[in-house]
DRENRO-733155 format. One record per residue: residue in three letters; x, y, z of N, C-alpha, C, O in turn; residue number from 1. Coordinates in steps of 0.2 Angstrom, whole numbers, plus 2048, in hexadecimal, padded with zeros to 3 digits. Example, Ala and Ser with C-alpha at 12.3 -4.5 7.8 and 13.67 -1.06 7.14 Angstrom:
2
  res  n.east  n.north  n.up  ca.east  ca.north  ca.up  c.east  c.north  c.up  o.east  o.north  o.up    n
  ALA     842      7E4   827      83E       7EA    827     842      7F0   827     847      7EF   82A    1
  SER     840      7F5   823      844       7FB    824     840      800   827     843      806   828    2
//
This chain:
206
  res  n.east  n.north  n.up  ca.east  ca.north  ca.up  c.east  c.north  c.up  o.east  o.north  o.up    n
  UNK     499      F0F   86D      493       F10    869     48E      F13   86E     48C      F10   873    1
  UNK     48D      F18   86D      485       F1A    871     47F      F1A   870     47D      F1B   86A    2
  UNK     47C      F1A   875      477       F16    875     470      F1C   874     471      F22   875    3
  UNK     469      F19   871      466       F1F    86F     462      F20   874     45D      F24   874    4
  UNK     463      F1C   87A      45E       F1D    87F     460      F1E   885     463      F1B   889    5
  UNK     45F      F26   885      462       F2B    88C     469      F2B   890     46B      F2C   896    6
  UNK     46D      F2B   889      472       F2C    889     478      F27   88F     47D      F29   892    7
  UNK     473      F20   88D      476       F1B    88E     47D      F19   88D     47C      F17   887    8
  UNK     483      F18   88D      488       F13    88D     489      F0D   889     48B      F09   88D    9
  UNK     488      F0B   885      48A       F02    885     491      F01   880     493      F03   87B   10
  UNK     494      EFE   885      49B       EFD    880     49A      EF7   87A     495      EF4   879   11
  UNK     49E      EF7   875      49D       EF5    86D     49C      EED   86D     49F      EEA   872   12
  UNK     498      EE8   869      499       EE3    86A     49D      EE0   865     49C      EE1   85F   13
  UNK     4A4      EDD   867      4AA       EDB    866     4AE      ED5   868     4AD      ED1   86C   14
  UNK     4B3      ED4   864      4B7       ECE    866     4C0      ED2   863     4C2      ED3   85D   15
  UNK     4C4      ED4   869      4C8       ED7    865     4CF      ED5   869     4D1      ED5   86F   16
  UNK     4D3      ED2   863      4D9       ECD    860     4DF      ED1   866     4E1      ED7   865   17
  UNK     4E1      ECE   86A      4E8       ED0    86E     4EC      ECB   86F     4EB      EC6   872   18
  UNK     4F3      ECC   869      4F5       EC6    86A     4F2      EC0   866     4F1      EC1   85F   19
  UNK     4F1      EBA   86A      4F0       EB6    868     4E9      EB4   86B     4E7      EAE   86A   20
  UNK     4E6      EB7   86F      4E1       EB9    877     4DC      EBC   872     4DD      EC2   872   21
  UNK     4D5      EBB   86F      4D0       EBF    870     4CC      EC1   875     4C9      EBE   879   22
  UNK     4CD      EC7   874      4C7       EC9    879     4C0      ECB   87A     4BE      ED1   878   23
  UNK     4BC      EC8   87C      4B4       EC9    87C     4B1      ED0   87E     4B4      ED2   883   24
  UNK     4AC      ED5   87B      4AD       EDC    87E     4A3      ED8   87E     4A0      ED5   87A   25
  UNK     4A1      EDA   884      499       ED8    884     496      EE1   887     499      EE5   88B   26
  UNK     48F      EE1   883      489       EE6    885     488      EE6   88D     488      EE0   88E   27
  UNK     488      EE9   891      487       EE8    897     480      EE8   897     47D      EE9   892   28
  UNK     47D      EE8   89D      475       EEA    89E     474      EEF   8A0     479      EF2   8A3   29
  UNK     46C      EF1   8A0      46B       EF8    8A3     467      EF9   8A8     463      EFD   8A9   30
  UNK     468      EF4   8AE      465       EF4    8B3     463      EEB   8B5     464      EE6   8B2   31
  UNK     45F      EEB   8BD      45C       EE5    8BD     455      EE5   8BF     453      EEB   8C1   32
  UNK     450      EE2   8BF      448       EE0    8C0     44A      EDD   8C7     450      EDB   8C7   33
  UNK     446      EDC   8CB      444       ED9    8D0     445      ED2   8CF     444      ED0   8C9   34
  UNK     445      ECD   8D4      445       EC5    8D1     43F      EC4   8D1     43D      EC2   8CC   35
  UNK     439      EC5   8D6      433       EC6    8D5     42F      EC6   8CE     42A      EC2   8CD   36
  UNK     431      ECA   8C9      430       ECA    8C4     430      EC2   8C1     42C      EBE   8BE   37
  UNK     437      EC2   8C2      43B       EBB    8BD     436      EB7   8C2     431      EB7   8BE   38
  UNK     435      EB5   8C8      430       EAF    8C9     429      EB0   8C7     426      EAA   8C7   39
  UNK     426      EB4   8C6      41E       EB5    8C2     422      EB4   8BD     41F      EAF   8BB   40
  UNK     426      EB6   8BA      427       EB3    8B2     426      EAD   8B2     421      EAA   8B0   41
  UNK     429      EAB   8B5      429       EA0    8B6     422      E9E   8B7     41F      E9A   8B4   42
  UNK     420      EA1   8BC      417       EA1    8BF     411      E9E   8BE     40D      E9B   8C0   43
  UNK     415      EA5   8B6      40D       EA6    8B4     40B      EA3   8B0     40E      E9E   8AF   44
  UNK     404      EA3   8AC      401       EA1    8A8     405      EA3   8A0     406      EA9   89D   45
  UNK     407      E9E   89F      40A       E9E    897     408      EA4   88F     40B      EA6   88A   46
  UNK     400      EA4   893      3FC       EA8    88E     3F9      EAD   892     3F4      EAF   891   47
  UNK     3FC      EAF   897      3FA       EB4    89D     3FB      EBB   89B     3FC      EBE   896   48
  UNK     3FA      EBF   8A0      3FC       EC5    89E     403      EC6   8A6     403      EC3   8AC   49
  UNK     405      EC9   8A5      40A       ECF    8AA     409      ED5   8AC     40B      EDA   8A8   50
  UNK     405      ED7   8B1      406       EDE    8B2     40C      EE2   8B7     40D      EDF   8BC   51
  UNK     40E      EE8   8B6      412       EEA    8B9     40F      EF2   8BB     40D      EF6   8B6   52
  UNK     410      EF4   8C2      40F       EFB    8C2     415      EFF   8C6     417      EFD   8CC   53
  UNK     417      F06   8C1      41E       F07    8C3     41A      F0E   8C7     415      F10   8C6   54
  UNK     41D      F10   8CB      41F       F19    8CD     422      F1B   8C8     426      F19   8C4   55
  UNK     41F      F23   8C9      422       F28    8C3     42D      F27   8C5     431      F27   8C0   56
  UNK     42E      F25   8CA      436       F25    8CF     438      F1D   8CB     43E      F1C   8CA   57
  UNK     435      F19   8C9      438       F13    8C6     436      F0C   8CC     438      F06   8CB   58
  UNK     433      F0E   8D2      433       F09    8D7     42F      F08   8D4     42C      F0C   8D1   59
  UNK     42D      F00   8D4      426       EFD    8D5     423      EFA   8D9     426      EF7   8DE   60
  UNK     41B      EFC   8D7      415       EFC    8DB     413      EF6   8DD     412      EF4   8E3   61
  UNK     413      EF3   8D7      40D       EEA    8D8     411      EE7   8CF     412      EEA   8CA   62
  UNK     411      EE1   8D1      412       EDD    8CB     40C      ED4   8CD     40B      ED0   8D1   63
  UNK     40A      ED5   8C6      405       ED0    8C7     405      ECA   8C0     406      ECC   8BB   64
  UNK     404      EC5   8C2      404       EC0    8BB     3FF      EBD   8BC     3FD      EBA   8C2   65
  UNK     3FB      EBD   8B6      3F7       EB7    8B5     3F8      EAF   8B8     3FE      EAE   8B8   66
  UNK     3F4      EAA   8BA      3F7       EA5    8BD     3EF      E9F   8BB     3E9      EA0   8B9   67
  UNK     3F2      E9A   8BB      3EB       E95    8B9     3E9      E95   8BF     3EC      E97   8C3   68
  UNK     3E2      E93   8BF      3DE       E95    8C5     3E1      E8C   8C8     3E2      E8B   8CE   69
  UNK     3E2      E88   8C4      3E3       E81    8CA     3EA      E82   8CF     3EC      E7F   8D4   70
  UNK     3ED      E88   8CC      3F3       E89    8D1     3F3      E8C   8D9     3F6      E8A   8DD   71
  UNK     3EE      E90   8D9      3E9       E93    8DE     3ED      E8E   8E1     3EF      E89   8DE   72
  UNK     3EE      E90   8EA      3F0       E8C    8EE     3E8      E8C   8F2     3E4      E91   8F2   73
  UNK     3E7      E85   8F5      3DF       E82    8F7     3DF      E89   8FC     3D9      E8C   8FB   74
  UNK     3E2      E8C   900      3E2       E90    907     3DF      E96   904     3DC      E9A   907   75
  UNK     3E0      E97   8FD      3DD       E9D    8F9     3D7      E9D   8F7     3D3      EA1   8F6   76
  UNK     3D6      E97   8F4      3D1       E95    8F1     3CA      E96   8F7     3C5      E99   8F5   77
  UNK     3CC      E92   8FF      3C7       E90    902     3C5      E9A   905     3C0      E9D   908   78
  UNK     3CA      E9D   905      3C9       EA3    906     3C4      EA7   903     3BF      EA9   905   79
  UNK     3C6      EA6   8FC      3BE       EA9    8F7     3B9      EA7   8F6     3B4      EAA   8F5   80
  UNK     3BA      E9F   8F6      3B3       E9C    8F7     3AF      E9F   901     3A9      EA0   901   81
  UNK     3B1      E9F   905      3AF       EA2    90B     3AD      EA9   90B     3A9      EA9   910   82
  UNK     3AE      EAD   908      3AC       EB4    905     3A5      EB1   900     39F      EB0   902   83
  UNK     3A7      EAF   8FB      3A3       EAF    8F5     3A0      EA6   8F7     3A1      EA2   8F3   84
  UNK     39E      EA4   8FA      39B       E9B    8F8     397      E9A   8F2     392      E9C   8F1   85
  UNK     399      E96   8F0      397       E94    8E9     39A      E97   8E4     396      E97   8DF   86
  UNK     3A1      E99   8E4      3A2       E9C    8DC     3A6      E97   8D9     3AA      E93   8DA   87
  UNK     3A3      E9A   8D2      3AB       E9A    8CF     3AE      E9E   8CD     3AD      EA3   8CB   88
  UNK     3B8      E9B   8CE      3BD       E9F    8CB     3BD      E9E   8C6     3BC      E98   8C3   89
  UNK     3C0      EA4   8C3      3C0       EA6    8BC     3C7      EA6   8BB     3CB      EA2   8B7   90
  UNK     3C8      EAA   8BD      3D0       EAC    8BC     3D4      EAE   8C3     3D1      EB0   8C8   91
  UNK     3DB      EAE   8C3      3E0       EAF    8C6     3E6      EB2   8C5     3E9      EB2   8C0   92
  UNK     3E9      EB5   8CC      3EF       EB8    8C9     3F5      EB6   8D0     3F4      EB3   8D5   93
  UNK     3F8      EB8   8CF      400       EB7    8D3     3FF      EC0   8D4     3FC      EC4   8D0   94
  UNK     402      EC2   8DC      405       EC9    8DC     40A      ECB   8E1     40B      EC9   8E6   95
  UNK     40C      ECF   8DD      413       ED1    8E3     412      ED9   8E5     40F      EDD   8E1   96
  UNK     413      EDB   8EB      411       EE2    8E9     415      EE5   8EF     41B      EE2   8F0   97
  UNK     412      EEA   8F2      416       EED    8F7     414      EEB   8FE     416      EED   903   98
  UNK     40E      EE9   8FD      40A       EE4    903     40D      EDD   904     40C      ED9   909   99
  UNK     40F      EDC   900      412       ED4    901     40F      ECF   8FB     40A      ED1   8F8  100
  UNK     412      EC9   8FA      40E       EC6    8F5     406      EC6   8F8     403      EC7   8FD  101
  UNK     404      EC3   8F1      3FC       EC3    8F3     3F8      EBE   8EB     3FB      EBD   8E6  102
  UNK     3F2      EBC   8ED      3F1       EB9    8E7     3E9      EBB   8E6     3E5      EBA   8EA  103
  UNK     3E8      EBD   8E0      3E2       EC1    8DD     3DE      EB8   8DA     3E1      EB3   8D9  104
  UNK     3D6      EBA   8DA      3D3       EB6    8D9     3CE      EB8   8D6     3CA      EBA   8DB  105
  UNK     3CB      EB9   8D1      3C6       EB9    8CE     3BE      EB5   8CB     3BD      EB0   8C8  106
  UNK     3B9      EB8   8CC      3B4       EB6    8CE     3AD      EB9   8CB     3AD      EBF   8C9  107
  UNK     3A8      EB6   8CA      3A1       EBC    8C8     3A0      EBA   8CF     3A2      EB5   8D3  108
  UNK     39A      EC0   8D2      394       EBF    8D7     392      EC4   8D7     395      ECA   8D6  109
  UNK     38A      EC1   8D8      385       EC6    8D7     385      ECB   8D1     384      ED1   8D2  110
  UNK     385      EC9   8CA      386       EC9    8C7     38D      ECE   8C3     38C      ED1   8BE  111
  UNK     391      ECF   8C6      397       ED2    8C8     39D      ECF   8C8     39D      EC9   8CB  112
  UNK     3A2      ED3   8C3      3A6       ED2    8C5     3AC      ED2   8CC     3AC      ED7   8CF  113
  UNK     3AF      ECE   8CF      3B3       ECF    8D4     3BB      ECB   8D4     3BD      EC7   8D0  114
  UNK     3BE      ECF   8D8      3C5       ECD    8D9     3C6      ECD   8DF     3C4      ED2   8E2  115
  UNK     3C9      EC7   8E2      3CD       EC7    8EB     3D4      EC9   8E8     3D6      EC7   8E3  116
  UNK     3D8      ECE   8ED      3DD       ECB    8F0     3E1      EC8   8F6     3E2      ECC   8FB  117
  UNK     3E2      EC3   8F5      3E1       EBF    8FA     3EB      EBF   8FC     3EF      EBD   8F8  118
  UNK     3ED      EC0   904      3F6       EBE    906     3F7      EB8   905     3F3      EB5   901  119
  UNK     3FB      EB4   907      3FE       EAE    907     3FC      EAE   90D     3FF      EA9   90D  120
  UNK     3F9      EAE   912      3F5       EAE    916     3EF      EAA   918     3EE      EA6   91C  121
  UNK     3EB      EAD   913      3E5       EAB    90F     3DF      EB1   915     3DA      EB0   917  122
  UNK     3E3      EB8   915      3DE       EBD    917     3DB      EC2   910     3DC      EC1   90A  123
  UNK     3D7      EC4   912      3D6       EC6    90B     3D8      ECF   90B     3D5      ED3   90F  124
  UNK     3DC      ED0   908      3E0       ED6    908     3DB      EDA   903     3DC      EE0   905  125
  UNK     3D6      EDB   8FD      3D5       EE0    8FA     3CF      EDA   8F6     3D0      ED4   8F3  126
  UNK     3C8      EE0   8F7      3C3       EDD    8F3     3C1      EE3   8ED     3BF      EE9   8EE  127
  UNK     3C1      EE0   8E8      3C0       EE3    8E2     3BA      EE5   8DE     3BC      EE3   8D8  128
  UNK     3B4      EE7   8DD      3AD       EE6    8DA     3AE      EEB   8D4     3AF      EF1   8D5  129
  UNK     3AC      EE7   8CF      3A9       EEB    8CA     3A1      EEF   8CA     39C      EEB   8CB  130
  UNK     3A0      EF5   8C9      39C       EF9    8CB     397      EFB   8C1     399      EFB   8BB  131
  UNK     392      EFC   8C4      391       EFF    8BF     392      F05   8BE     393      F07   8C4  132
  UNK     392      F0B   8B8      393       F12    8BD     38C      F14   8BF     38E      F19   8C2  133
  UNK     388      F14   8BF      382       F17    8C3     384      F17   8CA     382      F1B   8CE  134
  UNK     389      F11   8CB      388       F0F    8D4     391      F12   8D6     394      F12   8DC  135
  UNK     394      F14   8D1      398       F1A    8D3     399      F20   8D5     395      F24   8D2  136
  UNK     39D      F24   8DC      398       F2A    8DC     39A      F31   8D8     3A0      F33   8DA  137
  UNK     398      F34   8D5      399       F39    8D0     39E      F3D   8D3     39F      F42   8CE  138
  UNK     3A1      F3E   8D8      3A6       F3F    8D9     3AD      F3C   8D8     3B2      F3E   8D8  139
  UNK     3AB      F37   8D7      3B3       F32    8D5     3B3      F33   8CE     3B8      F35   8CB  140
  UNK     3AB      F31   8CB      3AB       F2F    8C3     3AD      F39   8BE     3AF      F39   8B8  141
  UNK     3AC      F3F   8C4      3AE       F45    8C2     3B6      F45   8C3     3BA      F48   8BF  142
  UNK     3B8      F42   8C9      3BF       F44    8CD     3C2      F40   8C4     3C7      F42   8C1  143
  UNK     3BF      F3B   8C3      3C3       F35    8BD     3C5      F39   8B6     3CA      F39   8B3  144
  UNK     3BE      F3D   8B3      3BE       F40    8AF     3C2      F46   8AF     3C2      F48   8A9  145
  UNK     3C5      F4C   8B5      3C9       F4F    8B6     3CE      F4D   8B4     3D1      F50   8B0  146
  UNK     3D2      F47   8B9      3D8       F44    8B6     3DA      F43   8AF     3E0      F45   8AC  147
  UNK     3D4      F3E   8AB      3D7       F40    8A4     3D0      F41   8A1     3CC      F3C   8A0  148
  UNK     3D0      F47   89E      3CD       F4A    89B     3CB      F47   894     3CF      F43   891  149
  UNK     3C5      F48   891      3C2       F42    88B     3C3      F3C   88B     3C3      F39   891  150
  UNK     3C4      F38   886      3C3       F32    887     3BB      F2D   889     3B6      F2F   88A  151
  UNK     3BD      F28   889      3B5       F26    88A     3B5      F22   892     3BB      F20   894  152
  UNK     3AF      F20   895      3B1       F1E    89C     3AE      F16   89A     3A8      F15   898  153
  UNK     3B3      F10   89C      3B6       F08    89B     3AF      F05   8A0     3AA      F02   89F  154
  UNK     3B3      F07   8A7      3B0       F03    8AD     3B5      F06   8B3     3BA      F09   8B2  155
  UNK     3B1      F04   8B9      3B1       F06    8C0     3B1      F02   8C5     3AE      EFD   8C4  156
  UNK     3B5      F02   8CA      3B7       EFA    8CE     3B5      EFD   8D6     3BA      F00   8D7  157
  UNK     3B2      EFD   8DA      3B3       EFD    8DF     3B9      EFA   8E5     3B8      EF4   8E6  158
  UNK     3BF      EFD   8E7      3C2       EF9    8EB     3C2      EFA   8F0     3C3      F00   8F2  159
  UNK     3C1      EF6   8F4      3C2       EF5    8FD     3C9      EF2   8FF     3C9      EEC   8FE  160
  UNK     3CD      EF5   902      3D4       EF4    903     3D4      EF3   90C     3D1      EF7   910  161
  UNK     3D7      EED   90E      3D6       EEB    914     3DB      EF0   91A     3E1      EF1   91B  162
  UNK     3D6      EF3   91D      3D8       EF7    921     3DC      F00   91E     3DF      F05   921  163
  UNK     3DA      EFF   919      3D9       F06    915     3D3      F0C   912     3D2      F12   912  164
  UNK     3D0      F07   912      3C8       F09    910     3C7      F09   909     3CA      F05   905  165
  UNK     3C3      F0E   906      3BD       F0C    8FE     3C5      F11   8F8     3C7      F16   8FA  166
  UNK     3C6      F0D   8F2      3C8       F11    8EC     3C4      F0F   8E8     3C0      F0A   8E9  167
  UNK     3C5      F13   8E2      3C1       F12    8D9     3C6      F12   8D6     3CB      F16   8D7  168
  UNK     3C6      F0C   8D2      3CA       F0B    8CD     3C4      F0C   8C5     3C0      F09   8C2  169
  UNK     3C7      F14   8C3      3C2       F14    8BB     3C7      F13   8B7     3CD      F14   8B8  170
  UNK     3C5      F10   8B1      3C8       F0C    8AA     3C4      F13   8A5     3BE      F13   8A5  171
  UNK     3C8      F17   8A2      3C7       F1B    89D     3CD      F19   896     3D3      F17   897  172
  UNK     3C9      F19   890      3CD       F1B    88B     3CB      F20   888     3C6      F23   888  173
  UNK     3D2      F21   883      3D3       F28    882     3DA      F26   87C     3E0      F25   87D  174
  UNK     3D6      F27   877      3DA       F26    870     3E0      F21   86E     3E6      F21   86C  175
  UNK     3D9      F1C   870      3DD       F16    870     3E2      F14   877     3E6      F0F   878  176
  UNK     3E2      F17   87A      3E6       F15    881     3E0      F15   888     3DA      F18   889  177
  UNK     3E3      F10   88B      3DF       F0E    892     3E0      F11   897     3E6      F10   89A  178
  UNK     3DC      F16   89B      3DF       F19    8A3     3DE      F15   8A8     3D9      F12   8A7  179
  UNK     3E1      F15   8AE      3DE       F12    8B3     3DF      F19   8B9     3E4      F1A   8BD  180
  UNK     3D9      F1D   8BA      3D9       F22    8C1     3D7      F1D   8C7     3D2      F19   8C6  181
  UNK     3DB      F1E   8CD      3DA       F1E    8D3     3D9      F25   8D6     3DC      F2A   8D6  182
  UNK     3D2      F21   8DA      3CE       F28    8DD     3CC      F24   8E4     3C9      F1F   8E5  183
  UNK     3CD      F29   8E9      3C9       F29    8F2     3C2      F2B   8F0     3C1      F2E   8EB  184
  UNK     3BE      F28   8F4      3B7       F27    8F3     3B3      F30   8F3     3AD      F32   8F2  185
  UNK     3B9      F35   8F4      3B6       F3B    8F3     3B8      F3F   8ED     3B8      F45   8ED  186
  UNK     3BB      F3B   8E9      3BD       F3B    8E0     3C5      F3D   8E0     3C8      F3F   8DB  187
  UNK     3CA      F3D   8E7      3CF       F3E    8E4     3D4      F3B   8E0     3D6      F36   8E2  188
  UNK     3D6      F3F   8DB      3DB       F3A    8D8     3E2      F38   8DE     3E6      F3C   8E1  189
  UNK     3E3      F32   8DE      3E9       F2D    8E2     3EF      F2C   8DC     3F4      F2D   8DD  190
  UNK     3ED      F2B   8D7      3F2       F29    8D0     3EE      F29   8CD     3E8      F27   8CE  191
  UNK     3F0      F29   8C7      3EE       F27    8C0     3F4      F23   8BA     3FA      F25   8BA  192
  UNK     3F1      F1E   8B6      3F6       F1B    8B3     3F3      F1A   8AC     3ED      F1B   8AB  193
  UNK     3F8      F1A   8A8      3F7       F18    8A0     3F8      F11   8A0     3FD      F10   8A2  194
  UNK     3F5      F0D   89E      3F7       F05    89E     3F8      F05   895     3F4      F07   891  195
  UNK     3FE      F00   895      403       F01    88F     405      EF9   890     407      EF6   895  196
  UNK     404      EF6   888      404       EF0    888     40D      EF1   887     411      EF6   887  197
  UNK     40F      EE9   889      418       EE9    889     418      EDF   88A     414      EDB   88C  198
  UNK     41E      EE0   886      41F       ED9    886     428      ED7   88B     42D      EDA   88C  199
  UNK     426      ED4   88C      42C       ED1    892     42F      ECB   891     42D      EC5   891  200
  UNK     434      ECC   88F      439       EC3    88D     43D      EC2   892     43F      EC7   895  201
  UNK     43F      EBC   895      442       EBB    89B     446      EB2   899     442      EAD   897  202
  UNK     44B      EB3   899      44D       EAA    896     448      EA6   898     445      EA8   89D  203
  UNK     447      EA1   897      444       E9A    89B     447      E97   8A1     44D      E98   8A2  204
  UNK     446      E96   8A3      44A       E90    8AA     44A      E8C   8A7     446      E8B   8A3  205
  UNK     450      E88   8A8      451       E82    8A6     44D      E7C   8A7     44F      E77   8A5  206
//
């Protein structure tokens, strides 16, 4: 039988009589995910979100899962409290990326929103600010609107990447869909993504 998607292969699902010997004919798969994945499935927060970011080539970028914030390991927690004194966390995430694991932490201050990501380490690899746009610079919010043309403008993130220097992450939609442009602080686009809801089923562990 062939398959309707990219001229895939799968052999028939069957049980076919030799003798007195059935034989089992099973679907094969089309590929595998990282185990990385399968453990943020385990991970995560039950009622969580998953996100996943691929390259146009099929490698992936960063996979990230929501996580209860009592999971926070103490060594991260006292990390953002050192940064920020006096907060509270809000939310949290588990991440895998190309940097190595890392664990995001979320937070308001100064009337702002913010995100750590913080290694297993407990250094702080990437500080995240929610920006108003007035306080973005019209270079980025011009460079964002190039990228994808109409649509209306979400929100704007200042990033600080440890030992990389400053990006913008702008949140545009555009006809019912969400963009996310990355831009260098002199509005170039880095990437741009469509963020596309998707559900992921993974057996249980025993």
């Amino acid at each position: 039988m062939k398959s309707p998607h990219r001229g895939l292969w799968f052999g028939p699902a069957c049980a076919v009589v030799v003798g007195l010997l059935a034989v089992g004919c099973q679907t094969p798969g089309i590929g595998s995910v990282p185990p990385a994945l399968v453990s943020l499935y385990d991970d995560a927060s039950p009622v969580g979100t998953i996100e996943i970011e691929v390259d146009r080539d099929g490698s992936i970028r960063e996979m990230e899962a929501d996580i209860e914030v009592a999971d926070l390991p103490e060594k991260i927690i006292a990390a953002a409290k050192e940064y920020a004194p006096g907060i509270r966390i809000t939310g949290a995430e588990r991440e895998v990326s190309r940097h190595g694991d890392a664990w995001e932490v979320k937070f308001r201050h100064d009337g702002r929103a913010h995100e750590l990501v913080i290694g297993d380490n407990g250094k702080i690899r990437e500080i995240e600010k929610e920006l108003n746009r007035s306080e973005a610079p019209s270079a980025v919010l011009e460079g964002a609107d190039k990228a994808v043309s109409g649509g209306s403008f979400l929100s704007v993130e200042l990033i600080t990447i440890d030992g990389e220097g400053d990006q913008y992450h702008v949140k545009k939609s555009r006809q019912g869909a969400t963009y996310k442009i990355v831009l260098d602080e002199e509005g170039n686009v880095l990437r741009k993504v469509r963020e596309a809801k998707a559900e992921i089923e993974i057996p249980l562990a025993d």
